[in-house]
C-alpha positions in Angstrom: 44.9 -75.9 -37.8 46.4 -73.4 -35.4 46.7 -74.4 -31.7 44.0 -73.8 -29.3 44.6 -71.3 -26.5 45.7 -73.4 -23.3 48.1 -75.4 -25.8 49.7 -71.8 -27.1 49.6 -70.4 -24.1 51.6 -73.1 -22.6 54.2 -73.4 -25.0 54.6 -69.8 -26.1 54.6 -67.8 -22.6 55.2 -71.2 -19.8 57.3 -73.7 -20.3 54.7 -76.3 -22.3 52.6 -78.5 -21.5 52.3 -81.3 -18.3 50.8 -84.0 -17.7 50.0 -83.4 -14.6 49.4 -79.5 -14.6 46.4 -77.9 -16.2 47.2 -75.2 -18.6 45.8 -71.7 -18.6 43.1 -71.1 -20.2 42.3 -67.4 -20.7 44.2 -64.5 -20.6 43.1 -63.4 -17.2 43.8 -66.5 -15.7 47.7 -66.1 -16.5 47.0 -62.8 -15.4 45.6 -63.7 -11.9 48.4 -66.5 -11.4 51.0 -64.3 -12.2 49.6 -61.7 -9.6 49.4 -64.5 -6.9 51.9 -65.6 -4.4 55.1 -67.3 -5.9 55.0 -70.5 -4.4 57.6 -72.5 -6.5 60.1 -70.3 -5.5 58.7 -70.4 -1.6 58.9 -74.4 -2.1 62.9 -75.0 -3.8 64.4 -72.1 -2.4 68.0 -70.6 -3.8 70.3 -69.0 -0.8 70.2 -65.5 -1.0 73.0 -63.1 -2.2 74.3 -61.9 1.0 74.9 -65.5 2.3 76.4 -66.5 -1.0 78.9 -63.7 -0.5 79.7 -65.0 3.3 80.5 -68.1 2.1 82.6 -65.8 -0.7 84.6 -64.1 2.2 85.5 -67.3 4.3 86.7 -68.9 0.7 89.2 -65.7 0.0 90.4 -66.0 4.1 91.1 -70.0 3.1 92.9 -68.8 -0.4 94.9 -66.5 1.5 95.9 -69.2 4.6 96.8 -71.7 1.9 98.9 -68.9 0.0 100.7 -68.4 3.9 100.9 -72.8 3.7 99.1 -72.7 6.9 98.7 -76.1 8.3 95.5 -77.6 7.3 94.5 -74.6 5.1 94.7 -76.5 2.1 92.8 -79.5 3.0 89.9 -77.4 4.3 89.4 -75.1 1.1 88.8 -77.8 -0.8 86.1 -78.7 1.2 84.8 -75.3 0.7 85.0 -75.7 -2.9 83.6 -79.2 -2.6 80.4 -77.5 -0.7 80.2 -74.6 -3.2 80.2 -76.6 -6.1 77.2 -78.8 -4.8 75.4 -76.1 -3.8 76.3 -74.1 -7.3 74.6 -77.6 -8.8 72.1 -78.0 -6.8 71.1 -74.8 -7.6 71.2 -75.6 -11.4 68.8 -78.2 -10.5 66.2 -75.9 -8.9 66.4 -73.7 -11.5 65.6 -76.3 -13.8 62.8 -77.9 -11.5 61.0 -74.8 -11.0 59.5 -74.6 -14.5 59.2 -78.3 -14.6 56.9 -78.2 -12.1 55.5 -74.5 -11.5 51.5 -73.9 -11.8 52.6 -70.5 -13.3 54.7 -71.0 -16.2 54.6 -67.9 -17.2 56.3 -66.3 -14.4 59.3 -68.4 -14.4 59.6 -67.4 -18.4 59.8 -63.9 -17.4 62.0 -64.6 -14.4 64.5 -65.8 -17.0 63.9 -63.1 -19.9 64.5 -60.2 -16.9 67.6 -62.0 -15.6 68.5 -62.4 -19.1 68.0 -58.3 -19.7 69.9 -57.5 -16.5 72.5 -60.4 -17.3 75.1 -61.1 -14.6 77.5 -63.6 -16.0 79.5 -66.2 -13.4 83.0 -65.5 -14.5 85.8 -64.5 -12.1 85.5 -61.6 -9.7 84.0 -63.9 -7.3 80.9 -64.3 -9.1 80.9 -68.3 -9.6 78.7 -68.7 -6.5 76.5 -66.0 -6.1 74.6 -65.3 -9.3 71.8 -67.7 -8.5 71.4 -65.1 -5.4 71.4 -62.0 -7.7 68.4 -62.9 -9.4 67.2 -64.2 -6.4 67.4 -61.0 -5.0 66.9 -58.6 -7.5 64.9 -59.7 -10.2 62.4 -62.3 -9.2 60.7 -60.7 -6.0 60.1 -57.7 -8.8 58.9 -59.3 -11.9 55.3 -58.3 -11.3 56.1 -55.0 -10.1 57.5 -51.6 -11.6 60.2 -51.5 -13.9 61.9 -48.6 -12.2 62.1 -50.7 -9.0 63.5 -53.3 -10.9 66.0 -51.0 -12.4 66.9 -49.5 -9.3 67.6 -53.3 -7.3 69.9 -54.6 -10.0 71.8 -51.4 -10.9 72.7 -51.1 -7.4 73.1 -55.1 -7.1 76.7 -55.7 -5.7 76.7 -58.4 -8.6 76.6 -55.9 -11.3 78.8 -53.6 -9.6 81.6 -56.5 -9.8 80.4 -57.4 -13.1 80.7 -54.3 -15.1 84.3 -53.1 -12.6 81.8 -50.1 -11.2 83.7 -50.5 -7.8 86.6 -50.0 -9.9 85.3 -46.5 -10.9 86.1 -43.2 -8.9 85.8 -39.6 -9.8 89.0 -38.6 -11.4 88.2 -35.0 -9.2 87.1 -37.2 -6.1 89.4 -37.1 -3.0 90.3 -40.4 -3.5 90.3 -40.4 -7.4 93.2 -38.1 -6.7 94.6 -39.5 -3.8 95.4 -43.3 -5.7 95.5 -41.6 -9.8 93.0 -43.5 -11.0 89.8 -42.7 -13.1 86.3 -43.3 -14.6 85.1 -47.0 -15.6 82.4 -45.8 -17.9 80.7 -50.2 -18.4 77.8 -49.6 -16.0 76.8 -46.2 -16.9 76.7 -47.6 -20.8 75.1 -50.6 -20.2 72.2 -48.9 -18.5 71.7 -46.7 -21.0 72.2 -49.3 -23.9 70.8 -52.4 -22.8 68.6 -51.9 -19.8 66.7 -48.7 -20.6 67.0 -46.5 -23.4 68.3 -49.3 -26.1 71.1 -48.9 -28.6 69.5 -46.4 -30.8 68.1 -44.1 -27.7 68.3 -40.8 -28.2 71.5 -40.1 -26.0 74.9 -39.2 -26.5 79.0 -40.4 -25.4 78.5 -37.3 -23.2 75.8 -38.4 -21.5 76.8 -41.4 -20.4 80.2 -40.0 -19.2 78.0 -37.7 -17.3 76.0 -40.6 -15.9 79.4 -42.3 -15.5 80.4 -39.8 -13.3 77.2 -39.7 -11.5 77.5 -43.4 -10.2 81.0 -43.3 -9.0 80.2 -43.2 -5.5 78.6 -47.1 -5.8 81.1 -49.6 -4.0 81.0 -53.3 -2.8 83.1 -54.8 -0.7 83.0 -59.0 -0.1 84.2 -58.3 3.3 81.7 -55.0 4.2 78.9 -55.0 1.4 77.7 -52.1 -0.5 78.2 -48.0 0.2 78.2 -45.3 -1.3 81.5 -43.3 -0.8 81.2 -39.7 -1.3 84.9 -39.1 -1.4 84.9 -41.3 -4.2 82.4 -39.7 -6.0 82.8 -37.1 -8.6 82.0 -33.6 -7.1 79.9 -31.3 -8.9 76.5 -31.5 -11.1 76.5 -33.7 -14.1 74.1 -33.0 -17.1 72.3 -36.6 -18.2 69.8 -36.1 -21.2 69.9 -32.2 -21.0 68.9 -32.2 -16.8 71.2 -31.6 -13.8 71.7 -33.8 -10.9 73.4 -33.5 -8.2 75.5 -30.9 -6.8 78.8 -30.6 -4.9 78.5 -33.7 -2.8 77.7 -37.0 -4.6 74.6 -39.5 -3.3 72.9 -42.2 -3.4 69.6 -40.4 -3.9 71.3 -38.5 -7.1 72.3 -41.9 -8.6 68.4 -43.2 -8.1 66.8 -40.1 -9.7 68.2 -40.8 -12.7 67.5 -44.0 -12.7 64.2 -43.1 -12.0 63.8 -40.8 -15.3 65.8 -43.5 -17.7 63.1 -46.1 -16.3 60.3 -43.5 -17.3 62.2 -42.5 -20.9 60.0 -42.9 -24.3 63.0 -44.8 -25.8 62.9 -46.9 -22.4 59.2 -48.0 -22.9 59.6 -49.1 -26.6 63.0 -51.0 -25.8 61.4 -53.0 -23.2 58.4 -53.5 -25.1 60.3 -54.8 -28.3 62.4 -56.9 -26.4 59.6 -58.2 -24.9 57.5 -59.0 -28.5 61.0 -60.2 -30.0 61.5 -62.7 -26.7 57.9 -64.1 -26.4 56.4 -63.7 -29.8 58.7 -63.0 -33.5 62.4 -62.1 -34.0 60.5 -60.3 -36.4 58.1 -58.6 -33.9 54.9 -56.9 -34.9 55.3 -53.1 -35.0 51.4 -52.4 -33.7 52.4 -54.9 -30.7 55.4 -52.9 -29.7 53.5 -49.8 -30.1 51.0 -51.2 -27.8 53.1 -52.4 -25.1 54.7 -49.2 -25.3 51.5 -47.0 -24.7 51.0 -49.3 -21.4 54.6 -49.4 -20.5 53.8 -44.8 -20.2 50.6 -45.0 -19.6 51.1 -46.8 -16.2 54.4 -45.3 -15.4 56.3 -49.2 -15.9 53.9 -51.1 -14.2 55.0 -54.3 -15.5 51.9 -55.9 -14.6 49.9 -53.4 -17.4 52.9 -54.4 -19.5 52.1 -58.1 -19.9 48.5 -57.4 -20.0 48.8 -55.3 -22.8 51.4 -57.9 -24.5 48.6 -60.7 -24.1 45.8 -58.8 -25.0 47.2 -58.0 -28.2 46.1 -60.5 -30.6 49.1 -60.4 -32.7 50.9 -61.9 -29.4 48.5 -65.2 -30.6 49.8 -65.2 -34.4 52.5 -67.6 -36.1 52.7 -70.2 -33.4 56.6 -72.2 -33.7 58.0 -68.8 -35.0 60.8 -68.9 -31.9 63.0 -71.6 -30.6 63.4 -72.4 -27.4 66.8 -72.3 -25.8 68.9 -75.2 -24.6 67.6 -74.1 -20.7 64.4 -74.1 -21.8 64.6 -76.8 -24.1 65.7 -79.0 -20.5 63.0 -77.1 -18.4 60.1 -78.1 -20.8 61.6 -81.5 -21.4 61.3 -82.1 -17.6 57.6 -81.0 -17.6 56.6 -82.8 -20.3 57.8 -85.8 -18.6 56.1 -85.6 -15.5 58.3 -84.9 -13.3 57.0 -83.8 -10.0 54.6 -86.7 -10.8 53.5 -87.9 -7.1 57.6 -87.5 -6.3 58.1 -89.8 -9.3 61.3 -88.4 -11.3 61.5 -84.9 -9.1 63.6 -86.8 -6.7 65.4 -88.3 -9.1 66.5 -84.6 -10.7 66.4 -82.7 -7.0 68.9 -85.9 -5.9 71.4 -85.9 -8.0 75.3 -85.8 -7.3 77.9 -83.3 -8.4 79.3 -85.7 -11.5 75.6 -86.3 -12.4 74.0 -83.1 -12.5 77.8 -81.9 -14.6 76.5 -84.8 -16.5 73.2 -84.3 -17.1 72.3 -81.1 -17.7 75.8 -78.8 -17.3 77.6 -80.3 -20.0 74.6 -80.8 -22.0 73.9 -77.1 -21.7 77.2 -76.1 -22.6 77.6 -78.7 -26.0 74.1 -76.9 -27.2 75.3 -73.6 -26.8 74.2 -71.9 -23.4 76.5 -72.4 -20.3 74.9 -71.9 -17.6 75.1 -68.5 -15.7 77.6 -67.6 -19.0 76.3 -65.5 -20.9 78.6 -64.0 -23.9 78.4 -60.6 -22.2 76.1 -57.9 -20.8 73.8 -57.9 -24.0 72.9 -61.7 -22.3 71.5 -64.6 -24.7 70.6 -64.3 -28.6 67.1 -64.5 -29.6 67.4 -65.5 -33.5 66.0 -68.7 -34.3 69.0 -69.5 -36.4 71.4 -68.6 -33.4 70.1 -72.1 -31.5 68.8 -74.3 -34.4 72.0 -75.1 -35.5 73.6 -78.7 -36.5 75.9 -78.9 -33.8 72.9 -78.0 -31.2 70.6 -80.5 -32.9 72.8 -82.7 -32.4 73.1 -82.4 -29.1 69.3 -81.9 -28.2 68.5 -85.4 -29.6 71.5 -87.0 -27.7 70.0 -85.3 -24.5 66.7 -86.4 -25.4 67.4 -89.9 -25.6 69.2 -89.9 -21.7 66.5 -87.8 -20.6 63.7 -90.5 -21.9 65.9 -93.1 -20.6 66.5 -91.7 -17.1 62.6 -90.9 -16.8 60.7 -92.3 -19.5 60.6 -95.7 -18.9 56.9 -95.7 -17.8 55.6 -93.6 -20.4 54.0 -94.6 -23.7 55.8 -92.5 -26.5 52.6 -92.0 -28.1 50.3 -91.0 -25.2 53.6 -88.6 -24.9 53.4 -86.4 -27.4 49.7 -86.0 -27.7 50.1 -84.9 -23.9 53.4 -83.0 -24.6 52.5 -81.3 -27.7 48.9 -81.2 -27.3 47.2 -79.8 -30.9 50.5 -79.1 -32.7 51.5 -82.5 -32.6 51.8 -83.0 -36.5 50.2 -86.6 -37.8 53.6 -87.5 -39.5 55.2 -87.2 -36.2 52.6 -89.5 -34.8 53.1 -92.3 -36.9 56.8 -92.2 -36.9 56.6 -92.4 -32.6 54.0 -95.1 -32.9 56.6 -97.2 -34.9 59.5 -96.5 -33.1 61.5 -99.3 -31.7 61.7 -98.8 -27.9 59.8 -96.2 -25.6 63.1 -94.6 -25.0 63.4 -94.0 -28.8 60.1 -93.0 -29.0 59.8 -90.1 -26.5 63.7 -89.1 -27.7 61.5 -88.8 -31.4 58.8 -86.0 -29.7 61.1 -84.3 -27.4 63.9 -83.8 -30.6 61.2 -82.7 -32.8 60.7 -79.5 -34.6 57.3 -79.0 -32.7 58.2 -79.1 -29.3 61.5 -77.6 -30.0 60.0 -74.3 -31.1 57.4 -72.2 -29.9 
């Protein structure tokens, strides 16, 4: 029998189901939740960017003090990194406690498939700290807005400048390219064109994006005095991107935008974003009348995102082949969470929002990394896999149903395994699985059964 709507709903575009949350039921209600204020994120708030990157610049002046063996230098950076890594954890725990307990599930999914799209990883280049505040920044305030927006914030982002060495770049012709010899980084100028707009088969050439490349060489960040735009490092002259001119002698920031501006609007841009969007939500296999019809909204309403998700859930394709993806090991420890009860009257939120450094590691960082998704580490710029086969895997199996068991230890005492799974799988919960739970020796073992199942480990 396939599931009714508020149990699909739930587990294909939230994070499952709660019992303590009602789930959506109707289309327009996601809808209407999704264009609402976002609380969650106005109750467990992350530290912005720009305060992440302070923090950043007093680190370096400690580095460089210790480096000097100035007295007392040493002992007070590793405070700093003490207080970084608690708040890099504590962070990790929000993340994980906002779609254990969010009203609109939804959202936070497509938080987390945008951030994935515009992937920042933490690795080096003074990135460890700040990533949290990138998506913070750039992403979430804009995921019910217009995609060109969204482009333009996290192109710009001084976390993808770092990432993909744009503040490296110069224009070999620039004043300073010749001044200190050195050339075109040609990463950020790909990546737009590859991953976040057109998509690998886009109709554009190596000379575009060397154009484009040249186009954005005037983007710079700077720890110490944020982000410019330095016409001297900017390649002079016009550059041709998909057969139309921009710019002139002088570099700008408004050049670099309006081409932003026409990849966001591209045909190739609209079907990329709307198969990555079937593919992440619905089939690795996705439905080519769904793409097309997410594409036609994606034009038709010049990226309003907002007409984008209608048209995904008003598709009823979007509704077939329910368990057809696989959650990932973040998701996987979100839903967990929310099938619990956590938030439950404080009961288990505190316990999550309060742990230590060692436990939080413990608990879900290690965990996270054993199953195949660090967090904030993405392999590279193309983010996470989607492919079923790329998480199911015997190794990650393994490791979910180790996790489960903690989890069900650490806050599943109170709970009767099989009241569990009807109210965490709701109408998919198979009878076999039933049975099995109902016999199991201890509730610990019990809820470890449902939450290491194949039902609620797929969607």
């Amino acid at each position: 029998m396939a599931p009714s709507f508020p149990t699909l709903a739930s587990i294909r575009y939230g994070y499952g189901l709660s019992p303590i949350i009602a789930p959506p039921q109707s289309v327009e209600a996601m809808l209407a939740s999704l264009n609402g204020p976002d609380v969650i994120a106005r109750d467990l708030p992350i530290v912005p960017f720009a305060i992440r990157a302070e923090e950043e610049v007093a680190m370096g002046k400690l580095r460089r003090a210790r480096r000097k063996n100035v007295d007392g230098a040493l002992a007070k950076l590793k405070v700093a990194n003490r207080i970084a890594q608690g708040e890099q954890m504590r962070e990790l725990r929000v993340s994980l406690l906002r779609p254990a307990i969010a009203t609109d599930g939804f959202r936070e999914r497509l938080v987390r498939f945008w951030a994935d799209h515009f992937t920042v990883a933490a690795k080096g280049k003074g990135l460890r700290y700040v990533t949290t505040g990138y998506i913070e920044d750039a992403i979430r305030p804009l995921v019910t807005g217009n995609f060109g927006d969204m482009l333009r914030s996290t192109a710009t982002h001084p976390a993808m400048l770092v990432y993909l060495d744009q503040i490296q770049s110069v224009g070999p012709n620039s004043k300073i390219g010749k001044k200190m010899d050195r050339g075109l980084n040609e990463n950020l100028a790909r990546e737009i064109m590859e991953l976040h707009t057109l998509g690998v088969g886009g109709s554009y050439s190596q000379a575009d994006v060397r154009q484009f490349a040249e186009l954005l060489t005037g983007l710079f960040y700077n720890y110490r005095k944020g982000f410019s735009f330095r016409p001297n490092a900017a390649e002079p002259g016009a550059e041709i991107v998909l057969g139309k001119s921009y710019g002139g002698s002088r570099g700008s920031l408004e050049d670099v935008y309006a081409v932003l501006d026409d990849l966001a609007l591209h045909p190739d841009t609209a079907r990329h974003i709307a198969r990555k969007l079937v593919v992440h939500f619905v089939s690795d296999l996705p439905d080519p009348k769904l793409v097309a019809h997410v594409a036609a909204a994606f034009m038709a309403s010049g990226g309003d995102l907002m007409a984008v998700y209608a048209a995904l859930l008003e598709h009823p394709a979007a509704w077939e082949n329910p368990g057809s993806k696989a959650k990932r090991p973040f998701d996987f420890l979100a839903s967990s969470l929310r099938a619990l009860g956590v938030g439950t009257n404080g009961v288990g939120a505190d316990v999550v929002a309060d742990l230590s450094i060692r436990k939080t590691r413990l608990y879900f960082q290690a965990p996270l990394q054993i199953m195949g998704q660090p967090w904030l580490q993405p392999p590279g710029p193309d983010g996470w896999p989607e492919n079923l086969e790329d998480w199911i895997t015997p190794q990650g199996l393994a490791a979910r149903i180790q996790w489960a068991l903690v989890a069900a230890g650490l806050l599943g005492n109170n709970t009767d395994p099989t009241r569990f799974a009807a109210t965490a799988l709701g109408d998919v919960a198979d009878e076999e699985l039933l049975r099995v739970v109902g016999f199991a020796e201890s509730r610990v073992e019990g809820i470890a059964l449902v939450l290491a199942s194949p039902e609620f480990n797929r969607r």
